[in-house]
N, C-alpha and C positions, 0 to 999 in steps of 0.2 A: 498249659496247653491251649491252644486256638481252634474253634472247630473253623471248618473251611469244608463249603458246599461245591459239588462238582458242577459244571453247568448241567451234565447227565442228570445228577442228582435232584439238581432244583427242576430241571423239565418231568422228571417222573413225578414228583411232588405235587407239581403244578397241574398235572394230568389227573391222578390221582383222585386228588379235591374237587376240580372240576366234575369227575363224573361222580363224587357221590353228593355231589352238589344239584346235579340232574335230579334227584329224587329228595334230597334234606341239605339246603346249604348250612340250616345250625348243623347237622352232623359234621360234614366238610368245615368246619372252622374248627368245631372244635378237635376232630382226625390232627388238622394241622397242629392246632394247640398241645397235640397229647405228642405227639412225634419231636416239638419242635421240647417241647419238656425235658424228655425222655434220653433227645440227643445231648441236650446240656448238660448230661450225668458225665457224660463220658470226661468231660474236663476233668474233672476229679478223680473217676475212676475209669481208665477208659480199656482197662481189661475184661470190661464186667459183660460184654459180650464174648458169646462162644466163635470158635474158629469155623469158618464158613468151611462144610464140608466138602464143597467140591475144588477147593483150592489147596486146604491143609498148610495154610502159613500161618506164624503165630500173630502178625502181621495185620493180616485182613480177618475181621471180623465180623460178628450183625448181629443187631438188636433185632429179637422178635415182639414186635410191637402190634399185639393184633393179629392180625392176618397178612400184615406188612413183614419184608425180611429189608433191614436198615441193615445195607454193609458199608462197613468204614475199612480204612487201614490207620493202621497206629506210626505215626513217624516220627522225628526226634524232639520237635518241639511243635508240632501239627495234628488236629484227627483229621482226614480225607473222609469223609463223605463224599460215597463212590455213587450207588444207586441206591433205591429203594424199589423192593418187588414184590409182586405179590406173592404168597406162600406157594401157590399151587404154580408159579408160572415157572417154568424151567427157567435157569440161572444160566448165559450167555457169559461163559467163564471170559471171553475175550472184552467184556466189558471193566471188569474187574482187573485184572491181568494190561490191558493195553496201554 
């Protein structure tokens, strides 16, 4: 399987780093480091995240990475990296979904 970044995906990413870059950019490299790890599991296992609950597809996924919610979907021969969110931030199902 292929991971494949959404352009959504890599703008949150990007956003992201940059602001904990404001305060620590060894933090911010390394946040990136640990995300950019953590999503290359999924090639091999890429069920090992739970079902995003406010969608209920087996389908779409996320990684709880930290305080990050890393959502993919699973396709036939692709992982989508959809967005990445912060835990506490409400989930814009229309971003997932569209």
């Amino acid at each position: 399987m292929k991971i494949i970044w959404s352009p959504l995906a890599i703008d949150r990413t990007t956003e992201i780093a940059e602001y904990i870059a404001l305060d620590n950019p060894a933090a911010a490299k390394n946040w990136i480091g640990l995300i950019f790890q953590e999503v290359e599991l999924l090639v091999s296992s890429p069920k090992m995240g739970r079902v995003v609950p406010e969608i209920g597809s087996k389908q779409i996924r996320e990684l709880i990475i930290a305080n990050y919610r890393i959502i993919y979907r699973i396709e036939k021969i692709n992982i989508s990296i959809l967005t990445i969110r912060h835990g506490k931030q409400i989930l814009p199902v229309e971003e997932i979904v569209a």
